[in-house]
C-alpha positions as semicolon CSV with decimal commas, in nm:
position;residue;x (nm);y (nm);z (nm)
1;X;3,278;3,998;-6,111
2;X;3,112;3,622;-6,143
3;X;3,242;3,387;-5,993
4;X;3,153;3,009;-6,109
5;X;3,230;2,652;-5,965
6;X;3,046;2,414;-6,127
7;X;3,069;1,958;-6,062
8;X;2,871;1,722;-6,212
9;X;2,822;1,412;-6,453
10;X;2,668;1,571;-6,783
11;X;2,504;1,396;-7,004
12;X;2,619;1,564;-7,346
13;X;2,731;1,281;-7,540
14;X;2,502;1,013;-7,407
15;X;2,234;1,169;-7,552
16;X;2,379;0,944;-7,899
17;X;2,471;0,626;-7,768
18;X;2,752;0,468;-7,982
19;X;2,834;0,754;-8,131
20;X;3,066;1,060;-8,086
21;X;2,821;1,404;-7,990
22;X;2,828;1,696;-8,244
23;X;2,936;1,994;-8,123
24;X;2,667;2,256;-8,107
25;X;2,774;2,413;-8,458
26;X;2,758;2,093;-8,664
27;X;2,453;2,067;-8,512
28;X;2,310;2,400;-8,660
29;X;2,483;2,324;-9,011
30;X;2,330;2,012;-9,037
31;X;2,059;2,011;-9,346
32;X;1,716;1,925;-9,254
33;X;1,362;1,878;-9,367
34;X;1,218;1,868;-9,021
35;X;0,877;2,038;-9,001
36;X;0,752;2,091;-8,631
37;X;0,408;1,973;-8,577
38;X;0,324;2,245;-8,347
39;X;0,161;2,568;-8,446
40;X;0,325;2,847;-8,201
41;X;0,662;2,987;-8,242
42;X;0,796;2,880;-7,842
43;X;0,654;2,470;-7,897
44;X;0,827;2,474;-8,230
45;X;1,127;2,567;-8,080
46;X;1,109;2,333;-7,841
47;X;0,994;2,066;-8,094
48;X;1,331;2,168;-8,268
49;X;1,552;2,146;-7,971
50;X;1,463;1,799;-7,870
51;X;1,476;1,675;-8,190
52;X;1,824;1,783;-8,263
53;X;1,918;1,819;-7,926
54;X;2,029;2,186;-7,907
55;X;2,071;2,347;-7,567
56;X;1,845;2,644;-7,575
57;X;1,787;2,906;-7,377
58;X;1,443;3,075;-7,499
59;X;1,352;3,434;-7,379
60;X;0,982;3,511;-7,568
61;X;0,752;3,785;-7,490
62;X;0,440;3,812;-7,589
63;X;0,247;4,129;-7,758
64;X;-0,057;4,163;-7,903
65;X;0,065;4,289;-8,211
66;X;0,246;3,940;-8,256
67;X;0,194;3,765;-8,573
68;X;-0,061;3,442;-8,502
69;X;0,061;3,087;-8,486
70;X;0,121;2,972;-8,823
71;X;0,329;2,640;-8,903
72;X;0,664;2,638;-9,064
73;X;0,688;2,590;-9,465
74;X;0,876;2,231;-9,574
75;X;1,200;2,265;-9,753
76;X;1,575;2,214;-9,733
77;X;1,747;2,450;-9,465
78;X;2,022;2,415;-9,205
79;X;1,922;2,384;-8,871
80;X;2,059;2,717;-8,793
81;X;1,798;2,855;-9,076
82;X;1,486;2,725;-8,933
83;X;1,567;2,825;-8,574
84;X;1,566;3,153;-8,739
85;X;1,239;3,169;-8,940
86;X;1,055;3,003;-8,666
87;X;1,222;3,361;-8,440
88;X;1,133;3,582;-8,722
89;X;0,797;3,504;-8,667
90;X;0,816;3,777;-8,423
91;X;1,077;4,038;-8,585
92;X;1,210;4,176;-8,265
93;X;1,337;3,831;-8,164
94;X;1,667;3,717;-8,235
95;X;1,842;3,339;-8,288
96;X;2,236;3,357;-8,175
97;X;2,477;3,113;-8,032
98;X;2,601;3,224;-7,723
99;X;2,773;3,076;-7,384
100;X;2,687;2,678;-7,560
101;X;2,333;2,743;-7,608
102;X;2,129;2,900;-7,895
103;X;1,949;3,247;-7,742
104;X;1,654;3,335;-7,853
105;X;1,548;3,684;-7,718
106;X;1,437;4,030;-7,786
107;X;1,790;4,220;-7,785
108;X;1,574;4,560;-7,610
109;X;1,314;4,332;-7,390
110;X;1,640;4,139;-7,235
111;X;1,751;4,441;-7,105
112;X;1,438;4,593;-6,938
113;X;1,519;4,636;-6,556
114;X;1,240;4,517;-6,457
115;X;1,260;4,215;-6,664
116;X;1,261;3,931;-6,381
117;X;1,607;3,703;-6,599
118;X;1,804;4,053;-6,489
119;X;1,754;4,013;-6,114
120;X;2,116;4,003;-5,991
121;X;2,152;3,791;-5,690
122;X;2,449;3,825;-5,435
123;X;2,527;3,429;-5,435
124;X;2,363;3,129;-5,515
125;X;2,490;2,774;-5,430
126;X;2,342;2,439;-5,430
127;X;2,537;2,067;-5,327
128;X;2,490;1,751;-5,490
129;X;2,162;1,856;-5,581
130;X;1,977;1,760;-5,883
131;X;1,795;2,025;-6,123
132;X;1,469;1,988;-5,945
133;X;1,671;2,088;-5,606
134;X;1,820;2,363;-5,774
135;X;1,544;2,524;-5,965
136;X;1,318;2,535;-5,579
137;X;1,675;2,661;-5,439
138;X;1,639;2,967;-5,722
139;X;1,263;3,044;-5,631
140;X;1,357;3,077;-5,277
141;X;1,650;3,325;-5,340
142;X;1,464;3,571;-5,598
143;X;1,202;3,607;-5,286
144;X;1,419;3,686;-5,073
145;X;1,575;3,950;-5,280
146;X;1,246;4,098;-5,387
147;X;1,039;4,065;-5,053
148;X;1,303;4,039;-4,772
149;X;1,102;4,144;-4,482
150;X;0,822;3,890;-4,559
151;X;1,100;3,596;-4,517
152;X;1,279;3,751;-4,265
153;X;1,162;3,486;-3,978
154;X;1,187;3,186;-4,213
155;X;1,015;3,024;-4,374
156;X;0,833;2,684;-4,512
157;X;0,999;2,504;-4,786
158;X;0,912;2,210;-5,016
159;X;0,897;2,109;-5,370
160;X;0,789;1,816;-5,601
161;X;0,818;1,659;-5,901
162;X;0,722;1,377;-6,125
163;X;0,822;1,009;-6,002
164;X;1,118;0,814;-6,247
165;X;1,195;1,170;-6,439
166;X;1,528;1,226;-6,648
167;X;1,581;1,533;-6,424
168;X;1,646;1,361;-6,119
169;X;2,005;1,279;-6,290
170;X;2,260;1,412;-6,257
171;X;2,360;1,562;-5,933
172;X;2,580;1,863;-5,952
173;X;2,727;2,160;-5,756
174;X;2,715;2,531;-5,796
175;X;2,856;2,811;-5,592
176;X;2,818;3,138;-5,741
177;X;2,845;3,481;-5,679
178;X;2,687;3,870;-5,860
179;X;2,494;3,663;-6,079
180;X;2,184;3,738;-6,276
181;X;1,872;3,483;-6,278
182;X;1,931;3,449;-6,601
183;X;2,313;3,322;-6,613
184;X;2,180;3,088;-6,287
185;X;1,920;2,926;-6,554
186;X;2,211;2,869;-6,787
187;X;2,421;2,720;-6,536
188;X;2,187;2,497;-6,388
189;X;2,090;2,339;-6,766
190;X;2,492;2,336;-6,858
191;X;2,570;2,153;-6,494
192;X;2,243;1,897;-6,545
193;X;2,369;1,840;-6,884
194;X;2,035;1,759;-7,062
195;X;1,807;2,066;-7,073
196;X;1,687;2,351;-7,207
197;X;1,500;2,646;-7,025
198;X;1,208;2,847;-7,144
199;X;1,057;3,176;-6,993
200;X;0,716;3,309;-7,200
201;X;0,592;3,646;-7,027
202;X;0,369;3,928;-7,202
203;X;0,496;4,277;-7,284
204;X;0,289;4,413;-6,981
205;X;0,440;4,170;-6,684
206;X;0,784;4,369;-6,738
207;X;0,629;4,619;-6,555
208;X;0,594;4,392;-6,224
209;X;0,918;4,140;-6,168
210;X;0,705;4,014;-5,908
211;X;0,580;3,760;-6,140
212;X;0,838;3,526;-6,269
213;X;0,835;3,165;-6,430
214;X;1,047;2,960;-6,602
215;X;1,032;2,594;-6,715
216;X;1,334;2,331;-6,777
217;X;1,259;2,081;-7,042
218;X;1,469;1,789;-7,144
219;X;1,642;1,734;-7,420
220;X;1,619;1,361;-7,430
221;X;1,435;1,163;-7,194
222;X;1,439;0,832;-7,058
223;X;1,350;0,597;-7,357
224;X;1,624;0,777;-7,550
225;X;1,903;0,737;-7,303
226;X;1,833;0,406;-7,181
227;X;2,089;0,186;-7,278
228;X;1,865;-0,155;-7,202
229;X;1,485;-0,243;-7,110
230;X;1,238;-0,508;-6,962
231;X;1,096;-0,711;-7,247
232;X;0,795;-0,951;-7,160
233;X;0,668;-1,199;-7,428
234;X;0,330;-1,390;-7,330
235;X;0,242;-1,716;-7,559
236;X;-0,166;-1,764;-7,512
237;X;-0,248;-2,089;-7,715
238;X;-0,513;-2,029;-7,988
239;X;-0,448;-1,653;-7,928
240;X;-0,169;-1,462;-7,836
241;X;0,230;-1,543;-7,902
242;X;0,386;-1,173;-7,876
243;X;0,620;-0,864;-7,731
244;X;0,343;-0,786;-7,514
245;X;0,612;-0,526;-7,281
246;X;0,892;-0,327;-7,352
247;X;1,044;-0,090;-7,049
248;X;1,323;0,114;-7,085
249;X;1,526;0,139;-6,779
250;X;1,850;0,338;-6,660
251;X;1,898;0,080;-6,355
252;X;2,223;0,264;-6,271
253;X;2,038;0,553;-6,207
254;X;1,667;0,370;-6,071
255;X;1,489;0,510;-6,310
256;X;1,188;0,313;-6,585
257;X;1,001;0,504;-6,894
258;X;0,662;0,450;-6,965
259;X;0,510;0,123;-6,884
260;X;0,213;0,112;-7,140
261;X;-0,144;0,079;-6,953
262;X;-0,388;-0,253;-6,989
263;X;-0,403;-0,461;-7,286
264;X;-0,684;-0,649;-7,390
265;X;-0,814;-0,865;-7,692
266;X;-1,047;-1,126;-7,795
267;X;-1,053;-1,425;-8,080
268;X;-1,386;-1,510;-8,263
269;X;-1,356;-1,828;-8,085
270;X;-1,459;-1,706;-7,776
271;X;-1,097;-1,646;-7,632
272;X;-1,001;-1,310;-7,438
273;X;-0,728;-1,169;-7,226
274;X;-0,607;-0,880;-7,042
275;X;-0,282;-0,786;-6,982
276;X;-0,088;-0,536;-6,750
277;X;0,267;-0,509;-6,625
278;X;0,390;-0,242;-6,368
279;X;0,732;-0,179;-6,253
280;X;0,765;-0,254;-5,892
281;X;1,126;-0,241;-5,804
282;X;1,461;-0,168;-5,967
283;X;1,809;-0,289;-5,829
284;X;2,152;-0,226;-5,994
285;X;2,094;-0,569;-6,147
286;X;1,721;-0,668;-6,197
287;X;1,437;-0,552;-6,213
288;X;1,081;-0,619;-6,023
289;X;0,775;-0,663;-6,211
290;X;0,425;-0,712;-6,081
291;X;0,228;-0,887;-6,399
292;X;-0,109;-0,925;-6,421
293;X;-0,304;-1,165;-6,685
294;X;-0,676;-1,253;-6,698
295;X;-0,768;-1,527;-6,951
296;X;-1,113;-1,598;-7,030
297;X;-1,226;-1,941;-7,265
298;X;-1,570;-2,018;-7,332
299;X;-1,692;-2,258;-7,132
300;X;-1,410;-2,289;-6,884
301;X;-1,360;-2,060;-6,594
302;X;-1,157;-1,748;-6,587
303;X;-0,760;-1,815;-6,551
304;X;-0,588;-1,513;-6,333
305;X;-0,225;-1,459;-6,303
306;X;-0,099;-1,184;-6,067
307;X;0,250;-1,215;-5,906
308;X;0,550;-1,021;-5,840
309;X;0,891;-1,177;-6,091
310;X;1,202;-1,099;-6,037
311;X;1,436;-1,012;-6,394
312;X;1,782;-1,047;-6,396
313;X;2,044;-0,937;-6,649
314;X;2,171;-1,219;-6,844
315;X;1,873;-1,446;-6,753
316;X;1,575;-1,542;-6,913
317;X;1,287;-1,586;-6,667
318;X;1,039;-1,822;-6,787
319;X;0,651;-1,919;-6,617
320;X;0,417;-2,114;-6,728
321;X;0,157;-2,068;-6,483
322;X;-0,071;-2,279;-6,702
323;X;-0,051;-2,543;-7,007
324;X;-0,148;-2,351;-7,240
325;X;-0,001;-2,033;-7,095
326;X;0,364;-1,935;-7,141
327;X;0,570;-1,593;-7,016
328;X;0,916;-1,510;-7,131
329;X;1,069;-1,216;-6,941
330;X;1,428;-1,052;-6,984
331;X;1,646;-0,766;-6,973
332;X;1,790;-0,707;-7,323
333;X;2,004;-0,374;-7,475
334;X;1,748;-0,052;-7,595
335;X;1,818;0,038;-7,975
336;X;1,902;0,329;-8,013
337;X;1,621;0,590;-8,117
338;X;1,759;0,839;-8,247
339;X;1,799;0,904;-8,645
């Protein structure tokens, strides 16, 4: 018997801002052209997942018989379809909805007791913990159940991830007992809302479940479900008059996407700049933004600007550190990317 408590904020739904979520089968009906760019069967899937954001939960093993990467032919299909020519790929894998995700597995592999995903675990349990928390939590527990005696005077902990990633939202609970690894994998991505999980092993490591890995990948990350971002327009006289920054940011959450990395250009006049901007601070409200602009003229000396400005919602922020210098910076709503 399983037993299942699961709290949390999930994210289905704001993964399409203004708009009502498909469920997971209009999802798969849906008629597509989509080609993935990748060449192997797992990154197409993945490719696939994010870009129609289906929940997956992908089981592949690897023989040497295996056919070799190839990419997927163009043409109409439903989303369902090309989920299940990219499996085919690799005949003994199978494509099936099941428990809100779409499986992909090998129906005799899955079953292999030895394969790590069948490791049944007495309880597992996290609190307010976010997927990164809960993934380390897993780790620990299938050591203990495979190598008690080597934990059984403790043991050092610790884990790491990524600064300003999607994962560290939301926080969620589980308590759960006579579970497999592999329903704890599902749970985790249902309770964090935005993920899928992946686990590539070759025929041969079912014969040690010693060695196990897994990786969670989002669905949508931060520049998708941003609903607003840090714009900076710079005016250079003679050179420059453009968006020269755009930062999506969840400030709800303290979290920024990518901030871009130096910018530089020149004029045949003689006229050159470079240009950085770096997120140093997010409130619930505004944002912090260290800017840094080098201006060079021929003839004249080098111009520097490098200061901290503060952004606020509904406020334009407006320096000109210099005459012919002018900076416009403001928080204004993300469109939405999706198609």
């Amino acid at each position: 018997m399983t037993l299942c408590i699961v709290s949390g904020l999930l994210l289905w739904g704001v993964a399409v801002r203004g708009a009502q979520a498909d469920t997971l089968e209009e999802k798969l009906g849906g008629v597509t052209e989509f080609v993935p760019k990748a060449s192997a069967p797992v990154d197409q899937l993945i490719e696939v997942a994010q870009r129609f954001k289906i929940p997956m939960a992908i089981e592949w093993v690897e023989r040497s018989r295996t056919a070799p990467d190839q990419r997927v032919p163009s043409g109409k299909r439903s989303v369902r379809e090309l989920i299940e020519e990219i499996a085919s790929v690799a005949p003994e894998h199978r494509a099936i909805v099941d428990g809100g995700f779409v499986r992909i597995y090998s129906p005799i592999d899955s079953l292999d007791p030895l394969n790590f995903l069948n490791i049944r675990l007495k309880s597992f349990r996290v609190k307010d913990a976010d997927l990164f928390a809960a993934e380390d939590q897993l780790r620990w527990a299938i050591r203990f159940k495979l190598e008690p005696e080597k934990y059984r005077y403790g043991y050092n902990g610790g884990y790491g991830h990524a600064a300003d990633h999607i994962f560290q939202i939301t926080k969620f609970t589980l308590s759960e007992s006579d579970v497999t690894v592999r329903e704890i994998l599902n749970r985790i991505a249902l309770a964090q809302g935005n993920a899928l999980w992946v686990v590539t092993m070759k025929s041969e490591d079912l014969d040690s479940p010693v060695k196990f890995a897994w990786h969670f990948l989002p669905l949508s990350e931060i520049a998708e479900l941003a609903t607003e971002h840090v714009a900076v327009d710079v005016m250079v006289e003679g050179l420059l008059d453009e968006r020269m920054t755009t930062i999506p940011v969840m400030l709800e959450h303290g979290l920024a996407g990518d901030e871009g990395g130096t910018i530089g250009g020149s004029s045949s006049q003689g006229t050159s700049f470079r240009y950085a901007a770096r997120i140093a601070k997010l409130g619930k409200d505004f944002v912090t933004l260290s800017l840094h602009l080098n201006v060079g003229r021929a003839g004249e000396a080098e111009f520097t600007f490098d200061q901290k400005v503060e952004i606020y919602k509904d406020r334009l922020t407006e320096i000109q550190p210099e005459p012919r210098i002018r900076i416009r910076a403001y928080l204004e709503p993300q469109k939405s990317t999706q198609d």
